[in-house]
C-alpha positions in Angstrom: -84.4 66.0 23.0 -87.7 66.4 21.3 -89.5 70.0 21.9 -93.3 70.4 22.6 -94.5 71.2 18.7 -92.8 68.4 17.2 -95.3 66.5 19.2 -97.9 68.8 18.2 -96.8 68.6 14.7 -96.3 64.8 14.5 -99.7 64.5 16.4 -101.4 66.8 13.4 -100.0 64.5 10.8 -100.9 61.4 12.1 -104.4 63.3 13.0 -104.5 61.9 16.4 -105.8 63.7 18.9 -104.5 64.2 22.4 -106.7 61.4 24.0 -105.5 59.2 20.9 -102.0 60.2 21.8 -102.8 59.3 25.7 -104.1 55.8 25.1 -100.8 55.2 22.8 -98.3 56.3 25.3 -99.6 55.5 28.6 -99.1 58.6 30.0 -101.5 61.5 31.8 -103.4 64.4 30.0 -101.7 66.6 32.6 -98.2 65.4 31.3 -99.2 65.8 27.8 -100.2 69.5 28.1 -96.8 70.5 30.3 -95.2 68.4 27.1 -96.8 70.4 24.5 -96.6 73.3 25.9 -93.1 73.4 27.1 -94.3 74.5 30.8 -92.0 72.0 32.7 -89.1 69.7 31.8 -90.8 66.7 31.2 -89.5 63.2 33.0 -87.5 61.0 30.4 -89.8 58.1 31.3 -92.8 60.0 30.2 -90.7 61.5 26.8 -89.2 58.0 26.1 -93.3 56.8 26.0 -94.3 59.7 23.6 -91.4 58.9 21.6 -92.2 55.5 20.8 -95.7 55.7 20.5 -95.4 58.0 17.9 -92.1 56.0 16.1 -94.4 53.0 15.9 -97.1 55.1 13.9 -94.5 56.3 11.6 -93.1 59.7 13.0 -89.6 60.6 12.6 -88.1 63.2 14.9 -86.1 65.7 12.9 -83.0 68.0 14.5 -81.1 69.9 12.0 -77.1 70.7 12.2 -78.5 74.3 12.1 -81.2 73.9 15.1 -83.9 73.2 13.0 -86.6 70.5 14.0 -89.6 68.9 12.5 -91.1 65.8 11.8 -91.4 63.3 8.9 -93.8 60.6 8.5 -92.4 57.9 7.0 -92.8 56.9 3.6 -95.8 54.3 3.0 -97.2 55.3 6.6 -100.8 56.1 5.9 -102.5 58.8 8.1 -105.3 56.5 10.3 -108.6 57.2 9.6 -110.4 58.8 12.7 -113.9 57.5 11.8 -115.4 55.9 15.0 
């Protein structure tokens, strides 16, 4: 199971926003920010969305033996310009 800032984080890398993360997934600002912020469990359908949005860009989703998390970006994964 992912945790809240390894979205955060893995959004940061990728230096996507949260609407950027939105039109990725598929899913609703309101589920995003319960996500994030660890206020609810979220539903697996709506984790399962975030996860693979943010596989396909290149983020790894990191649990340590020792409870540690992060995330990784994949090597040659470039971080996507946000010019508009």
């Amino acid at each position: 199971m992912i945790d809240g800032r390894q979205v955060r984080a893995a959004r940061a890398m990728l230096g996507w926003s949260r609407e950027e993360l939105l039109a990725a997934a598929g899913i609703s600002m309101s589920a995003l920010l319960r996500m994030e912020g660890a206020l609810a469990d979220s539903r697996s359908s709506t984790l399962n969305k975030v996860v693979k949005a943010l596989n396909q860009a290149g983020i790894e989703f990191v649990t340590r033996e020792d409870g540690g998390i992060g995330v990784v970006l994949r090597a040659g994964q470039t971080r996507p310009s946000s010019q508009g």
